[in-house]
Z-matrix of the N, CA and C atoms (Angstrom, degrees):
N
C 1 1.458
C 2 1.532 1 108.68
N 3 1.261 2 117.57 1 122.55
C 4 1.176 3 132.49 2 177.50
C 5 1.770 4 118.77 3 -61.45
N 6 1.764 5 119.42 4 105.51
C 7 1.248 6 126.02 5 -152.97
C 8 1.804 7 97.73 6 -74.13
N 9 1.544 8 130.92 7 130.14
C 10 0.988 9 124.49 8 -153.27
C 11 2.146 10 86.64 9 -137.22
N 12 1.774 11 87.26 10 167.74
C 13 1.231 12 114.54 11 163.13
C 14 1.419 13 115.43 12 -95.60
N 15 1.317 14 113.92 13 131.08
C 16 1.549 15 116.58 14 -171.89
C 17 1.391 16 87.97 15 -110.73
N 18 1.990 17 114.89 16 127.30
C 19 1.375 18 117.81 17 169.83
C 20 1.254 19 118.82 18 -135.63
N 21 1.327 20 118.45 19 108.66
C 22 1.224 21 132.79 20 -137.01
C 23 1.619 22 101.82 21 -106.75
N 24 1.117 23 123.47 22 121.19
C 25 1.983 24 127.98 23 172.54
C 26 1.612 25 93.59 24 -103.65
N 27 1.417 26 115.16 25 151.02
C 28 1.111 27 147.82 26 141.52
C 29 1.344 28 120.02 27 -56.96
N 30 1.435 29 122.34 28 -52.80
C 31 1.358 30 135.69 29 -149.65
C 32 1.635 31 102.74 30 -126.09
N 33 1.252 32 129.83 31 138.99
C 34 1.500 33 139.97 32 163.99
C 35 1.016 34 136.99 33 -19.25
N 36 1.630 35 100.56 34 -58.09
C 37 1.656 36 143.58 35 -172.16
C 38 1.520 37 77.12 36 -65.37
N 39 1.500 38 129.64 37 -98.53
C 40 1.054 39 123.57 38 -141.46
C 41 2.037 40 122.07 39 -67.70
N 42 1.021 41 92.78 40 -1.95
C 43 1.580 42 90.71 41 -178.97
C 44 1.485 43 96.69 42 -97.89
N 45 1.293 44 120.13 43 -24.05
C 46 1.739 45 120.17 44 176.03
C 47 1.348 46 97.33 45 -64.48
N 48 1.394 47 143.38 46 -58.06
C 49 1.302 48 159.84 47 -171.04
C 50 1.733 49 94.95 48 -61.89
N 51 1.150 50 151.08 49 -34.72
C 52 1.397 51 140.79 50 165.44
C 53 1.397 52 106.98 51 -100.16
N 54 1.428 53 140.96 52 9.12
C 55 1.589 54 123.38 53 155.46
C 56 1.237 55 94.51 54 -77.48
N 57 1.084 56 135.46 55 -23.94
C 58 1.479 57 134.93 56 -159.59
C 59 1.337 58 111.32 57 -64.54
N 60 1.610 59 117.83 58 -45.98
C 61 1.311 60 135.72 59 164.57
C 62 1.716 61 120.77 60 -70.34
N 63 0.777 62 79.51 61 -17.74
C 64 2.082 63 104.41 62 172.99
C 65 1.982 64 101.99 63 -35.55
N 66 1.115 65 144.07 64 115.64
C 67 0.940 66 108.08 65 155.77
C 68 2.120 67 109.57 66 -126.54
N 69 0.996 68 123.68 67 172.36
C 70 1.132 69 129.47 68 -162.22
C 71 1.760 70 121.41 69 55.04
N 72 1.358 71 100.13 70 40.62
C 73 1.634 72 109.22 71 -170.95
C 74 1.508 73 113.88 72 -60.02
N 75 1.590 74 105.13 73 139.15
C 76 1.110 75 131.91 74 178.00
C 77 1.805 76 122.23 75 -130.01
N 78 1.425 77 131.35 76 97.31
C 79 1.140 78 130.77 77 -152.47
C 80 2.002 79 102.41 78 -90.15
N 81 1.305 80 106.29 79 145.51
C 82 1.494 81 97.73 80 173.37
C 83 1.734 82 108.62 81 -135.17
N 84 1.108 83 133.20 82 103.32
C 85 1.709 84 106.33 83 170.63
C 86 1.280 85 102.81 84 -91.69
N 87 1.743 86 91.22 85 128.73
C 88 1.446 87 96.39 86 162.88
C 89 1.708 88 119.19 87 -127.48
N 90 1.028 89 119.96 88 149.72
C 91 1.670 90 121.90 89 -140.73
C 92 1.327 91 111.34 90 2.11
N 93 1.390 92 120.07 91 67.11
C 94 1.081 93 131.35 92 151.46
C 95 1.543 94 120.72 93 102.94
N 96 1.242 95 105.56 94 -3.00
C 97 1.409 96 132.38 95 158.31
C 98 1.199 97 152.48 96 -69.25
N 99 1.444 98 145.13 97 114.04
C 100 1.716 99 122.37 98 -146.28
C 101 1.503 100 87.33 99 -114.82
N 102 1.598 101 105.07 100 131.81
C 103 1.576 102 98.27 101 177.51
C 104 1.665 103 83.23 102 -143.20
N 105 1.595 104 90.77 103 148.73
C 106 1.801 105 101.94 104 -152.51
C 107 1.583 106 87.86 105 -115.44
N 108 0.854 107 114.07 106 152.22
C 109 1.628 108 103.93 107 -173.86
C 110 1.649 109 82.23 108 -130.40
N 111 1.737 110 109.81 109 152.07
C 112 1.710 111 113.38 110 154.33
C 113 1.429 112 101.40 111 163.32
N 114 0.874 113 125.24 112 -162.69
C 115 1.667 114 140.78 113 150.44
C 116 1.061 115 145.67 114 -94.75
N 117 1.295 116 140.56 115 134.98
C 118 1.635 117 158.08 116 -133.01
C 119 1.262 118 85.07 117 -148.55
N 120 1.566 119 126.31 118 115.65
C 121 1.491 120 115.77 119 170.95
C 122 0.778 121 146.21 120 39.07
N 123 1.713 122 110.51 121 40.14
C 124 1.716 123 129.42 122 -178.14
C 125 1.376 124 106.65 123 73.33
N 126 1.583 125 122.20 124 20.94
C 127 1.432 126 112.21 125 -179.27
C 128 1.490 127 116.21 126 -132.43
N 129 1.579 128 113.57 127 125.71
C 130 1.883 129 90.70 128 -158.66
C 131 0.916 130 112.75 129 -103.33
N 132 1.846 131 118.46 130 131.16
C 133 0.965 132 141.74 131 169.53
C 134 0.739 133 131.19 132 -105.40
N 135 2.198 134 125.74 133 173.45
C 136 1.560 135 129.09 134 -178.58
C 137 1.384 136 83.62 135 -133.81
N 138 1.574 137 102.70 136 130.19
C 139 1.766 138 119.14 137 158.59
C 140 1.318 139 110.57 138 -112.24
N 141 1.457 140 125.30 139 165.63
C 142 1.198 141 134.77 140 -145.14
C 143 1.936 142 90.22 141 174.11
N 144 1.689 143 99.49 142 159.03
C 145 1.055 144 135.42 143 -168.04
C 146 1.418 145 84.68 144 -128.46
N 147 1.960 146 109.21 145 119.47
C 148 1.656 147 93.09 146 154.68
C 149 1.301 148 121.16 147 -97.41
N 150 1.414 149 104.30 148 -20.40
C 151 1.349 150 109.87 149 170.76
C 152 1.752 151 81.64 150 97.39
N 153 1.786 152 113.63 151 164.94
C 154 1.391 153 106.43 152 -149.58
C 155 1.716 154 93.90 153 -104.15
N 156 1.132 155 106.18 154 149.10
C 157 1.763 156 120.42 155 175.54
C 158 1.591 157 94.55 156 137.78
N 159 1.273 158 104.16 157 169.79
C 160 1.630 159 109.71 158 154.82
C 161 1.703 160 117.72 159 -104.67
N 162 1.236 161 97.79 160 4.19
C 163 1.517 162 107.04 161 150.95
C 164 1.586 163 138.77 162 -87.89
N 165 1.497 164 102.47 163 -10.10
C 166 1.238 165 113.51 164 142.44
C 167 0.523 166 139.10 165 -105.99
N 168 1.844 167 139.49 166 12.83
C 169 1.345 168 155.80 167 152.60
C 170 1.145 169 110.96 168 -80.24
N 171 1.475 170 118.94 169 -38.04
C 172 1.505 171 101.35 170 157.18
C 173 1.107 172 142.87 171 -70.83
N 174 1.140 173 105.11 172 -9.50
C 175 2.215 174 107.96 173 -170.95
C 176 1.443 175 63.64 174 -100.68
N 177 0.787 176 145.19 175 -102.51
C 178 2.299 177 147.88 176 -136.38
C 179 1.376 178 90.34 177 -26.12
N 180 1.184 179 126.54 178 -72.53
C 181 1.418 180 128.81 179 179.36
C 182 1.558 181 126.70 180 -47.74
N 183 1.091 182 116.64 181 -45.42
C 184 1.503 183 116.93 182 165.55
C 185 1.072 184 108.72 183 -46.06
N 186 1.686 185 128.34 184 -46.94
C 187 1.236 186 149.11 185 -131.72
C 188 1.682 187 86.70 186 -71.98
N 189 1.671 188 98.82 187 -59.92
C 190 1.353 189 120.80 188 -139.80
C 191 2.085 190 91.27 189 -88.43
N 192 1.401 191 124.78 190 -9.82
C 193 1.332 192 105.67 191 170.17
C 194 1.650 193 87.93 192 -93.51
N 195 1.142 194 142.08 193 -22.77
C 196 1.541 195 115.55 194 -152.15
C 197 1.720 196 85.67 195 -89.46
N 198 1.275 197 140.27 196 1.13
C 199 1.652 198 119.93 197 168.87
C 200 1.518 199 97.24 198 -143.34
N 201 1.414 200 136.98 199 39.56
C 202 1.129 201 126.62 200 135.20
C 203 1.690 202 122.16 201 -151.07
N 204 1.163 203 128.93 202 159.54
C 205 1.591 204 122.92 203 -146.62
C 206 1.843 205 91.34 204 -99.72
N 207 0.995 206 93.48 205 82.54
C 208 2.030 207 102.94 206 163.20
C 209 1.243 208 125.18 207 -83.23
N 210 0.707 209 100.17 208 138.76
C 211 1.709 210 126.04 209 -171.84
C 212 1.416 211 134.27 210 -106.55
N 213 1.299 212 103.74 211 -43.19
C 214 1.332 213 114.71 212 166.87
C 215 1.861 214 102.64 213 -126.52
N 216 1.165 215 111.09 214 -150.59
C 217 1.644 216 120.89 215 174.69
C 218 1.514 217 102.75 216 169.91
N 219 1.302 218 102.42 217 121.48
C 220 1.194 219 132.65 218 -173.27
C 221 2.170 220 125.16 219 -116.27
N 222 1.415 221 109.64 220 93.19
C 223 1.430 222 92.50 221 -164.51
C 224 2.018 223 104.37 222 -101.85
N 225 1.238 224 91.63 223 126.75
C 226 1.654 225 101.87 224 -153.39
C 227 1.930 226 82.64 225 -86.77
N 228 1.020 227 123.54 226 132.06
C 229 1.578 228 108.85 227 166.23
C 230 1.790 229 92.29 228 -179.26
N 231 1.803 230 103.99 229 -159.35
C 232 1.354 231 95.39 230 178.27
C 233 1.409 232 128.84 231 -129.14
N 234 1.524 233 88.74 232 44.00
C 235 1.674 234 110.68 233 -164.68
C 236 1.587 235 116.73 234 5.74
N 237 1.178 236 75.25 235 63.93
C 238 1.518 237 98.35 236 163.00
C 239 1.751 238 122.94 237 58.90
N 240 1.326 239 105.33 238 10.27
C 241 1.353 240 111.42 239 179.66
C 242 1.482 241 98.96 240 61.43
N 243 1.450 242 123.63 241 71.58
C 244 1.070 243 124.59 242 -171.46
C 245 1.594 244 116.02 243 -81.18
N 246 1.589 245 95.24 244 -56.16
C 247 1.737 246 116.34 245 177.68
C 248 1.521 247 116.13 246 -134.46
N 249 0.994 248 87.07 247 107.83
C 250 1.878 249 91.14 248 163.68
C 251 1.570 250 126.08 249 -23.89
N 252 0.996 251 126.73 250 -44.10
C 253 1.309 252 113.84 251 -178.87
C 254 1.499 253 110.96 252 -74.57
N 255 1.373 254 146.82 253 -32.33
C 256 1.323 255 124.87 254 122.88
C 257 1.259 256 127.71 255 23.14
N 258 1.661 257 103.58 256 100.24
C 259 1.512 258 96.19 257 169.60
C 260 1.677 259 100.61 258 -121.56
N 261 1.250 260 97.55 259 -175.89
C 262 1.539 261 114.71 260 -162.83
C 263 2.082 262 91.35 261 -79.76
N 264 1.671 263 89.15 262 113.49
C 265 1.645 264 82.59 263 -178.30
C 266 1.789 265 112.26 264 135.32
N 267 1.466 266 89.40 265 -32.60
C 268 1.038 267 103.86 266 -179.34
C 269 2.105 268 143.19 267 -70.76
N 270 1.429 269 123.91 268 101.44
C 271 1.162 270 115.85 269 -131.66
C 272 1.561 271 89.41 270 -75.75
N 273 1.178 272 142.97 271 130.63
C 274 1.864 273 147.89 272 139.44
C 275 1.168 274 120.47 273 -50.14
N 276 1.497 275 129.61 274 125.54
C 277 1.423 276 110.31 275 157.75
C 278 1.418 277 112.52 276 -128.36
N 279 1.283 278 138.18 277 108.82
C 280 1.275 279 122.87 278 -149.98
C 281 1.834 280 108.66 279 -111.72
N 282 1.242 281 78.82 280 157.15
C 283 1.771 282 93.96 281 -171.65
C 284 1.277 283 121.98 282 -94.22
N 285 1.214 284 122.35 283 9.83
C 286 1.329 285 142.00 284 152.95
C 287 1.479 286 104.52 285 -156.25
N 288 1.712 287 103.55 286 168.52
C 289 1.299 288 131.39 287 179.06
C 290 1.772 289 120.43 288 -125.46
N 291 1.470 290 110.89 289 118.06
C 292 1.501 291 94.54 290 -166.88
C 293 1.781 292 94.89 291 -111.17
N 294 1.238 293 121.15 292 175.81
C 295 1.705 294 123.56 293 174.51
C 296 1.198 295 85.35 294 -152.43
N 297 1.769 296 103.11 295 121.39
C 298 1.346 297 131.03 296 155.14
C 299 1.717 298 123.08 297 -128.64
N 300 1.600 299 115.40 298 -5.05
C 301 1.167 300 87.61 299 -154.00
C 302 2.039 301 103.79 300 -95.03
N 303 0.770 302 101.74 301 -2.87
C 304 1.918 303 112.12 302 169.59
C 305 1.462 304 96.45 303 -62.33
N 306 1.749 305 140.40 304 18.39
C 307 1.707 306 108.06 305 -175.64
C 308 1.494 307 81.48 306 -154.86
N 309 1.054 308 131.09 307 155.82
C 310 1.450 309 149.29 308 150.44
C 311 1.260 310 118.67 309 -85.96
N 312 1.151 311 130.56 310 128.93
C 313 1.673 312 119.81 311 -165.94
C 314 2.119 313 83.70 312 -118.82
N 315 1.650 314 103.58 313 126.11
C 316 1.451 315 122.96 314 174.47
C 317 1.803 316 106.14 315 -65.12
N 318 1.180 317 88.33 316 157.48
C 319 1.692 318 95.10 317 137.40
C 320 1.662 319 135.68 318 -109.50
N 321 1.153 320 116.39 319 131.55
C 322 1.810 321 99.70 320 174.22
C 323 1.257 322 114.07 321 -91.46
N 324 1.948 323 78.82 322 135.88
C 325 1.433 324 104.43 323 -171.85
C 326 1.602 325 93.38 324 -125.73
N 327 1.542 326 121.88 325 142.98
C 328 1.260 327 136.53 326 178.00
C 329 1.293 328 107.23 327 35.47
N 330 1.624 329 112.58 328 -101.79
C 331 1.147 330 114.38 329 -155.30
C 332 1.753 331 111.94 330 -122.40
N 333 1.731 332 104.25 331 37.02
C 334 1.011 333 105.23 332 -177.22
C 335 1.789 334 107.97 333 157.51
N 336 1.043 335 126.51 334 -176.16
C 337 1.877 336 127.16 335 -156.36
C 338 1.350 337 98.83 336 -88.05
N 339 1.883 338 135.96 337 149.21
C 340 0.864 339 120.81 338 151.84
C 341 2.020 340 111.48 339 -111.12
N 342 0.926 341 111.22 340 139.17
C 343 1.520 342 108.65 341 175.83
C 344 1.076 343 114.48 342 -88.10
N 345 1.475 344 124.82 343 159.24
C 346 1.768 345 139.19 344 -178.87
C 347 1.470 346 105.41 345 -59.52
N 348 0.963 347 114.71 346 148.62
C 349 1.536 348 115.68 347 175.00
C 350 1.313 349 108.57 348 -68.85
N 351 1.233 350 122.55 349 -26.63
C 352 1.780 351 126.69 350 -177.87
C 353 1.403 352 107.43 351 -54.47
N 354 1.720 353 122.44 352 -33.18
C 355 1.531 354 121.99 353 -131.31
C 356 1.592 355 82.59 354 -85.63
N 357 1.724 356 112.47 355 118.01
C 358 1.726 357 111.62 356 -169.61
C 359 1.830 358 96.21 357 -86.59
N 360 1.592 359 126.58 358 -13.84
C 361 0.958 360 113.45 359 168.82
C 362 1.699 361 122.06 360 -116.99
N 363 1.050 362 130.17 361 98.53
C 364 1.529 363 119.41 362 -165.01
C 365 1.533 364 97.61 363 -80.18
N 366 0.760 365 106.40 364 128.05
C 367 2.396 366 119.37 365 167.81
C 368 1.530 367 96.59 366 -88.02
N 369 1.100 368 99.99 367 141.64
C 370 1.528 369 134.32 368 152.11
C 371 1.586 370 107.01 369 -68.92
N 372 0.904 371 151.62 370 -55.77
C 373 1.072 372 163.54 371 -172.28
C 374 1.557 373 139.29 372 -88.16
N 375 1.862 374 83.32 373 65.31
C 376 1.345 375 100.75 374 -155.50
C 377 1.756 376 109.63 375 -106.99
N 378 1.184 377 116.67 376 154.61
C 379 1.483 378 113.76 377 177.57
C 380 0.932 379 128.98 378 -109.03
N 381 1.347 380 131.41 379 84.44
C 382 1.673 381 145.88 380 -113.86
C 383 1.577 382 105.35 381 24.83
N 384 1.720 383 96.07 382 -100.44
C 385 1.585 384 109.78 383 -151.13
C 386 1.784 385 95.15 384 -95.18
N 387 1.186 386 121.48 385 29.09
C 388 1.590 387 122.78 386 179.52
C 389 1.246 388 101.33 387 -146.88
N 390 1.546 389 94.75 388 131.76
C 391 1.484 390 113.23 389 -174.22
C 392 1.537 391 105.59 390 -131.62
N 393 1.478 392 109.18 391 107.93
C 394 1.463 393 120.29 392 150.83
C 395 1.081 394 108.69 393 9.68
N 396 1.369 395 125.47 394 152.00
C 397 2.032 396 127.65 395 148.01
C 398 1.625 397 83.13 396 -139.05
N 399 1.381 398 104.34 397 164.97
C 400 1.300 399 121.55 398 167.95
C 401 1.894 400 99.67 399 -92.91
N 402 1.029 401 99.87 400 163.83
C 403 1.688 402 117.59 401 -176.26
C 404 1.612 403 116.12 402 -148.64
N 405 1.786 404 96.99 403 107.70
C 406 1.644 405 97.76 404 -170.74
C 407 1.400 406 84.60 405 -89.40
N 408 1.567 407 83.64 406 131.21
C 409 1.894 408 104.42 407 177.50
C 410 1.763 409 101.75 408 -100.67
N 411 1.466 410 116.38 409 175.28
C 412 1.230 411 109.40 410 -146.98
C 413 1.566 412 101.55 411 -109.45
N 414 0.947 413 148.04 412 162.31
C 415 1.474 414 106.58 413 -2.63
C 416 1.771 415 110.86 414 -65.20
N 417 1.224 416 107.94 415 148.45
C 418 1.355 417 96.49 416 -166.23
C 419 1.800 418 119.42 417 -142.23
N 420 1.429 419 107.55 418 26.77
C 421 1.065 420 120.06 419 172.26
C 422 1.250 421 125.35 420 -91.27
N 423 1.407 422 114.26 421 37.21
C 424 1.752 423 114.98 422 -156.29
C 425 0.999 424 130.01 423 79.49
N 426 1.280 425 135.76 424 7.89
C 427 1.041 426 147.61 425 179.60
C 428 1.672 427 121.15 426 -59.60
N 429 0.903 428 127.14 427 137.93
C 430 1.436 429 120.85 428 177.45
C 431 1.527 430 113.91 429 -46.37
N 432 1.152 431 120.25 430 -28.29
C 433 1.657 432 119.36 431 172.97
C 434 1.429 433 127.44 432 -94.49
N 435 1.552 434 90.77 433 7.62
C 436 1.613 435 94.47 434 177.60
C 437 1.444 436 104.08 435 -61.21
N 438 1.605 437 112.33 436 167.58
C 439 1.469 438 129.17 437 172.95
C 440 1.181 439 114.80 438 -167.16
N 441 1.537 440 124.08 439 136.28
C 442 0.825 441 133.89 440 -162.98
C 443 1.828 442 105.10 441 -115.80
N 444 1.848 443 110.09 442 113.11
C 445 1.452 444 110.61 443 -178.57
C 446 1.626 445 110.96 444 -113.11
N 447 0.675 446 126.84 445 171.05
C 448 1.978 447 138.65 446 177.27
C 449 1.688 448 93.10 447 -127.94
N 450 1.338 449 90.29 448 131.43
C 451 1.227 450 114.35 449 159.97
C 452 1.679 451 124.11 450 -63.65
N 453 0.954 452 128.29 451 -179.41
C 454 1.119 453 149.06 452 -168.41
C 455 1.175 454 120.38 453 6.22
């Protein structure tokens, strides 16, 4: 098995923008997953969509060492628009890791939390000022294997 670079996008845009460079492409879905196998500058790689959370970067990724031989791992995205001086190109390596985006954090109001008008699912089952969200993990377009988990 050919030892590969796993390069992983968050977002559409950017994994469309590296099949492009893809060459000798080879497509695989596996539980529901499209992982493109080939080379980027004489160097062979597997790209993948995790789709956004680090709960879907982790199952995509598991996915993609338990049926292909990786070597390195590479997550191409825009960490989050962390700092402005950041330009497009620029490699991150960070010294910690935080997970927030599975919870909505309220504000208190009177006699109890108010949530964003955005939040399309409000939980009951909140821990003070943080409230659960559900997170469709991938494949996640309806798919018969979709599932829907809550954090914390």
């Amino acid at each position: 098995m050919i030892a590969r670079t796993a390069v992983i996008s968050a977002f559409k845009p950017e994994w469309t923008d590296l099949l492009m460079a893809l060459k000798n492409r080879q497509d695989q879905i596996i539980n529901g997953t499209e992982y493109a196998t080939g080379e980027i500058e004489g160097r062979p790689v597997v790209l993948f969509l995790s789709g956004i959370s680090m709960v879907n970067a982790a199952m995509t990724t598991q996915l993609a060492l338990d049926h292909f031989s990786v070597k390195t791992i590479i997550f191409s995205g825009i960490s989050g628009g962390l700092n402005p001086n950041l330009a497009i190109g620029d490699v991150v390596v960070p010294t910690r890791w935080s997970e927030y985006l599975e919870a909505v954090f309220a504000r208190q109001s009177g006699s109890g939390y108010v949530l964003p008008r955005y939040v399309e699912h409000p939980q009951n089952n909140n821990f003070g000022m943080i409230f659960p969200q559900p997170v469709q993990n991938r494949p996640g377009s309806g798919g018969s294997r979709a599932a829907q988990l809550v954090c914390c």
